[in-house]
C-alpha positions as CSV (number, residue, x, y, z in Angstrom):
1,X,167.6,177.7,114.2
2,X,166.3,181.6,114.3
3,X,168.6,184.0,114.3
4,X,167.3,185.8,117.4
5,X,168.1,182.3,119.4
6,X,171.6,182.0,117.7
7,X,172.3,186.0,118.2
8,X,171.0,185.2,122.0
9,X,173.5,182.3,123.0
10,X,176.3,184.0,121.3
11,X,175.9,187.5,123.0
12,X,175.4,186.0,125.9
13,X,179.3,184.5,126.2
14,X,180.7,187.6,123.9
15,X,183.1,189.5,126.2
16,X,182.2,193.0,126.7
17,X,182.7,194.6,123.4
18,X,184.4,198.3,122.9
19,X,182.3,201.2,123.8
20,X,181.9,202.7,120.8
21,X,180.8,201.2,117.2
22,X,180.8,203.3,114.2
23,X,177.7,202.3,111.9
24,X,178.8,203.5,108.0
25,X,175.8,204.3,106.2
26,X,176.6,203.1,103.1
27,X,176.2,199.4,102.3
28,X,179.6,197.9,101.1
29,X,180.8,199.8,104.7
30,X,177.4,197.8,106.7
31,X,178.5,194.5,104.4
32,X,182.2,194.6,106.0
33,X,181.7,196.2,109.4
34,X,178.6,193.3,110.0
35,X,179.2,191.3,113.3
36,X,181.1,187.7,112.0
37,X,178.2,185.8,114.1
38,X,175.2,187.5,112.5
39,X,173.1,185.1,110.5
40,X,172.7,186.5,106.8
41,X,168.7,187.6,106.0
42,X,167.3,187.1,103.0
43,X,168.1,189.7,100.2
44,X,164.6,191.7,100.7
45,X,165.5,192.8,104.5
46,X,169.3,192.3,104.3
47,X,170.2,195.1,101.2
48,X,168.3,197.9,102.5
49,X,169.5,200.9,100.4
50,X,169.8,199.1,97.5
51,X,168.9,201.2,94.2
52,X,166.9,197.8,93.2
53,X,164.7,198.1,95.9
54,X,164.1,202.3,95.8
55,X,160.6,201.7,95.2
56,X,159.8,199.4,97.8
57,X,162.1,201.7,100.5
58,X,160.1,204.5,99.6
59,X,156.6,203.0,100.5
60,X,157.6,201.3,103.4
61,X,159.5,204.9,104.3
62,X,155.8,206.5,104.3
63,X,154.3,203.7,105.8
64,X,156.8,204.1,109.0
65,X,156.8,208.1,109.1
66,X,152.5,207.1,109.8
67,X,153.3,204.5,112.2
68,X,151.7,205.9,115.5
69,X,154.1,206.2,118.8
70,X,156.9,203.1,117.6
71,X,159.1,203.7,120.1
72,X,156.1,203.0,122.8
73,X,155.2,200.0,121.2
74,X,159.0,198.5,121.6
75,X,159.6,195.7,124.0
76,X,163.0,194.2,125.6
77,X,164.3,190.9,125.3
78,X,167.1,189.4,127.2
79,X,170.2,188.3,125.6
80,X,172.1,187.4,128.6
81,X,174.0,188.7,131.9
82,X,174.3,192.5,131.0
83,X,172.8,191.9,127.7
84,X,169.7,193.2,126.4
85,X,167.6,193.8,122.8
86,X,165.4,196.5,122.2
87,X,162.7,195.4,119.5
88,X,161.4,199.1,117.8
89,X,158.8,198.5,115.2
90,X,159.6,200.8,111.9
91,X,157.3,199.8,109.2
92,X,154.0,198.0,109.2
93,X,152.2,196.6,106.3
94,X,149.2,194.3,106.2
95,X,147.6,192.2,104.0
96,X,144.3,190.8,105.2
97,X,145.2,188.4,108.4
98,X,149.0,188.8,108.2
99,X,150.5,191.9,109.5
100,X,154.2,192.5,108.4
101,X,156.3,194.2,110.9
102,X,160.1,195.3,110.1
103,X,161.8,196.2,113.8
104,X,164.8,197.9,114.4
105,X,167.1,195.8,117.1
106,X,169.2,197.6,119.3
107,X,171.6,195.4,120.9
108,X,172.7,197.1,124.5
109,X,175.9,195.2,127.0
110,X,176.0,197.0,129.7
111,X,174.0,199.8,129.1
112,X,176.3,200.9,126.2
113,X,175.0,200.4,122.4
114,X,177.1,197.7,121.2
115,X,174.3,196.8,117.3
116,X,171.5,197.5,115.4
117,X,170.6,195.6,112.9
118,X,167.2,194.9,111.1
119,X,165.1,191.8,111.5
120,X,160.9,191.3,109.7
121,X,158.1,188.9,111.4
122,X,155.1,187.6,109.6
123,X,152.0,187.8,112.5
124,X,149.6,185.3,111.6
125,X,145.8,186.3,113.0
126,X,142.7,184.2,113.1
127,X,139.3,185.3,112.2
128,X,138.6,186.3,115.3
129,X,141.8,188.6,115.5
130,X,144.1,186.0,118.2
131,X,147.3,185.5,116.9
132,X,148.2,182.2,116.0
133,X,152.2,182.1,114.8
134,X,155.1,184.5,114.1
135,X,157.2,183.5,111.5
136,X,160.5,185.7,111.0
137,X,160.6,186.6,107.1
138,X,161.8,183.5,105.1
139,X,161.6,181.0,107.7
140,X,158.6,178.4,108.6
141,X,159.5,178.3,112.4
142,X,157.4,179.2,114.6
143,X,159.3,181.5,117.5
144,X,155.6,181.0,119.7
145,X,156.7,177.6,119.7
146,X,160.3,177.5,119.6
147,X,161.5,180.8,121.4
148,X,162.3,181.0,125.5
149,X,158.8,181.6,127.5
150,X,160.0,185.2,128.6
151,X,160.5,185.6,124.8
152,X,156.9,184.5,123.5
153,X,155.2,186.2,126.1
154,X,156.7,189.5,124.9
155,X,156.0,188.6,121.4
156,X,152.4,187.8,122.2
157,X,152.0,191.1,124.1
158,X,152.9,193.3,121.4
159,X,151.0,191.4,118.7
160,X,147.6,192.7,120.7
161,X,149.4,196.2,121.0
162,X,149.5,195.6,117.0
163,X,146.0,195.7,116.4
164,X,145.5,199.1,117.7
165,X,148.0,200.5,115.0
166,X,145.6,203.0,112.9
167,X,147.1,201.2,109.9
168,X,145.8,198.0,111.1
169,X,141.7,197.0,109.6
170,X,140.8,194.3,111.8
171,X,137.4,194.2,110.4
172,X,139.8,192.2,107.8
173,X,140.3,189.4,109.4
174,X,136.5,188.7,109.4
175,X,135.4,189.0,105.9
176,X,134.7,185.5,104.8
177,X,131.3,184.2,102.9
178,X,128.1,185.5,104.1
179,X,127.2,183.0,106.1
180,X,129.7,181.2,108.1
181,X,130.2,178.5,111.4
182,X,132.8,179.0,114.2
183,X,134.0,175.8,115.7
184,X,131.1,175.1,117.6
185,X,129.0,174.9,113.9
186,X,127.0,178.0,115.4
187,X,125.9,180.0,112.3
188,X,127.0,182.9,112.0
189,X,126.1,186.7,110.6
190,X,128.5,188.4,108.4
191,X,129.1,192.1,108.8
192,X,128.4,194.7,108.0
193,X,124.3,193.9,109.9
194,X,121.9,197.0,108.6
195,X,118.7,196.6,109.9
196,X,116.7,198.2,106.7
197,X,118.4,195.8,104.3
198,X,117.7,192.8,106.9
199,X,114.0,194.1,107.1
200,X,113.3,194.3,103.2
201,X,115.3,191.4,102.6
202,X,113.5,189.0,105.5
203,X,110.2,190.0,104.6
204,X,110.3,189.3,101.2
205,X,112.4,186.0,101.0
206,X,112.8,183.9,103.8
207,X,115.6,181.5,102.3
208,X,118.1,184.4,101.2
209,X,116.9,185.9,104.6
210,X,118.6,182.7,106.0
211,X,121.4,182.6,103.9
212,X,122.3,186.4,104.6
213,X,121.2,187.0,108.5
214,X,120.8,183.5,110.0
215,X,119.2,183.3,113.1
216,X,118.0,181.7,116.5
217,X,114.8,181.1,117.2
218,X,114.7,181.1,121.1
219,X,112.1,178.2,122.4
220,X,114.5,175.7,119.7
221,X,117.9,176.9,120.9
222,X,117.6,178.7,124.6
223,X,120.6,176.5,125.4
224,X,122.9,178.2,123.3
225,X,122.2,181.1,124.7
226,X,123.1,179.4,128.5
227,X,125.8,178.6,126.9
228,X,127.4,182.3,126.7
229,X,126.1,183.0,129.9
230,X,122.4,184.6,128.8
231,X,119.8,184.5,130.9
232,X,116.8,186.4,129.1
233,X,114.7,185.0,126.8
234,X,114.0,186.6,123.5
235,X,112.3,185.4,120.8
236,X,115.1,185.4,118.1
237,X,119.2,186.3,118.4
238,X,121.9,186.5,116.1
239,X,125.4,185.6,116.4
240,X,128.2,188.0,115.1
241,X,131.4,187.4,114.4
242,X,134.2,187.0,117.3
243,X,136.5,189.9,118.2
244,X,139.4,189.0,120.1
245,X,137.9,186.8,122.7
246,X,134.6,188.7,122.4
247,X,131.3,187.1,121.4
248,X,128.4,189.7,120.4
249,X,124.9,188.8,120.0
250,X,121.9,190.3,119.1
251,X,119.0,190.1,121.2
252,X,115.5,190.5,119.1
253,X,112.2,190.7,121.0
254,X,109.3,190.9,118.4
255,X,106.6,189.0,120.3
256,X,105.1,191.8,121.3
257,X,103.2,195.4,119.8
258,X,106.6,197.1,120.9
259,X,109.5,195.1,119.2
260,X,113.6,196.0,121.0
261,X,116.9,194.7,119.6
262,X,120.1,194.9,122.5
263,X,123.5,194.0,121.2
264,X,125.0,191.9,124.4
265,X,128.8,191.3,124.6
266,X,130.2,188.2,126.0
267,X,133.4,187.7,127.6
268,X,134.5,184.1,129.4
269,X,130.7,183.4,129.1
270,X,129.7,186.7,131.0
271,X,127.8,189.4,129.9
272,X,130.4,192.5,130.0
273,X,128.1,195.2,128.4
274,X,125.1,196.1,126.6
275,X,122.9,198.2,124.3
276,X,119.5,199.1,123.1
277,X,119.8,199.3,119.2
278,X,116.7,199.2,117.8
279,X,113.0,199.8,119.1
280,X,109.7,199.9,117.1
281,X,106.3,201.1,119.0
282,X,104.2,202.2,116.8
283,X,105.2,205.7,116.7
284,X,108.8,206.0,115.4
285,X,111.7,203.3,114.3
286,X,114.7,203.2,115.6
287,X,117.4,200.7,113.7
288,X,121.2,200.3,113.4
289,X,124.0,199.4,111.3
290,X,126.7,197.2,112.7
291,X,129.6,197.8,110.7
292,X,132.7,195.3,110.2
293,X,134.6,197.2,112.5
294,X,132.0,197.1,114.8
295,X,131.3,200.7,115.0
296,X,127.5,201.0,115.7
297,X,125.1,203.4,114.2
298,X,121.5,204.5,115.5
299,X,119.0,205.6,113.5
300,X,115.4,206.9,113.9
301,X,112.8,207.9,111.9
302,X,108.9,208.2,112.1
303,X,107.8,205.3,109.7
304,X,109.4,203.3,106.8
305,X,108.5,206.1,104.5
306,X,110.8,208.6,105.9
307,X,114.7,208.7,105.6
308,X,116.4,207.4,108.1
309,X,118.1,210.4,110.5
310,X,121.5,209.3,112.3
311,X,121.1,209.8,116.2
312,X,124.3,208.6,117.6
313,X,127.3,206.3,117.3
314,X,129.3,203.8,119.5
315,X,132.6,201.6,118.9
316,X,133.3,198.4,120.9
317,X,136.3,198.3,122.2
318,X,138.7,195.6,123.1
319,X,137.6,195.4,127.0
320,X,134.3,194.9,125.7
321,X,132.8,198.1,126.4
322,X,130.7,199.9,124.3
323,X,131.5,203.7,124.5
């Protein structure tokens, strides 16, 4: 059973407690002055101060003075008639598609401050950055699964607020092989996409053209295309990786004496926004970089000879947008 559940129930039939609650600092005085129903957690996050652990308090003290805005990012649970915990989010450390929060839990009856106390959650992200469990630290439960509704959906609606911590790389969650398939076996295009490395590399090999930016040709696979929603008809596209429920593809229309590249994003099989990346007429080039973060870069330049000059830059951002 978690110990937010068992914490819940009891709090919830606890008579009001006395007003006022003197927190020692020191940790013999938390050891003895600890509530007799709290659960015990596991020696990382139970001995906080401890000399052992200087190190690791140091870093994750840094890491929590550069956590942006924490007590905006809290979120209340109910514990009961009266009763209420306030989740505050200290210290955040990631490593690739696991974020590691440790909260701060202010327990409130009736208004008045009755605990805090100290609890750590594993969020587990998929490649396309949806969360798929929470596991509090040292336990295989998963509270998505096992907590009250109220409970999850406050859970699930800070682990999107999550991903907009500036300590938080989402471009991690997506860095697998170069060339991967999503569940539909679509193939996909790893990040970061440069246009001068795809043009050297496509013209000059086709099969480690494949390998490293696999793509559609139209007339063979239009209804893939119908499938997200896409009515035009270039000649070639190219899937990126998912963001969040986002699916962007780029467009290529090289057909003709003036070639265009548009990045389209997809949302619930709608287009929600689009760009002109790249052109080619003749007269100048235009090109891009789409980075792993999906920051976007445009380039131009007279002809292939000439460095490449940086024109502007746009971020996608998580409505889909492209500003």
């Amino acid at each position: 059973m978690l110990y937010t559940i068992g914490f819940l129930l009891l709090l919830s039939c606890k008579e009001k407690k006395q007003e006022s609650i003197q927190f020692e600092k020191s940790k013999s005085n938390t050891s003895r002055d600890s509530l007799s129903h709290k659960k015990d957690f596991s020696q990382q996050s139970k001995i906080l101060t401890d000399p052992k652990n200087e190190a690791t308090n140091k870093q994750e003290k840094q890491i929590s003075t550069a956590t942006n805005n924490a007590n905006d990012n809290s979120f209340v649970l109910s514990c009961g008639s009266g009763c209420a915990m306030t989740y505050i989010p200290e210290v955040v450390l990631q490593d690739k598609q696991v974020i590691n929060v440790k909260f701060k839990v202010e327990t409130y009856i009736n208004d008045k401050l009755s605990d805090i106390h100290y609890e750590k959650y594993y969020f587990v992200y998929n490649n396309s950055g949806q969360i798929e469990k929470i596991n509090p630290e040292g336990e295989n439960d998963n509270i998505l699964q096992n907590l009250m509704p109220d409970a999850q959906a406050e859970f699930k609606k800070y682990s999107k607020v999550l991903l907009k911590n500036k300590n938080i790389d989402i471009s991690k969650f997506s860095k697998t092989e170069k060339v991967r398939t999503d569940a539909d076996n679509f193939k996909i295009c790893a990040l970061p996409f440069d246009f001068n490395n795809y043009y050297d590399v496509c013209v000059e090999d086709d099969k480690n053209c494949e390998n490293k930016y696999p793509s559609y040709v139209y007339s063979e696979n239009k209804e893939i295309l119908e499938t997200f929603g896409i009515k035009e008809q270039p000649s070639a596209f190219f899937l990126l990786p998912k963001i969040n429920n986002l699916q962007p593809i780029v467009l290529a229309y090289t057909d003709s004496d003036v070639e265009g590249y548009f990045l389209k994003i997809i949302d619930n099989n709608e287009v929600v926004s689009s760009l002109q990346i790249g052109k080619m007429n003749g007269e100048t080039i235009e090109d891009f970089v789409i980075k792993e973060n999906y920051e976007i870069e445009l380039y131009s330049r007279k002809n292939s000879d000439e460095k490449r000059i940086l024109k502007k830059k746009y971020k996608l951002q998580d409505n889909g947008m492209i500003k």
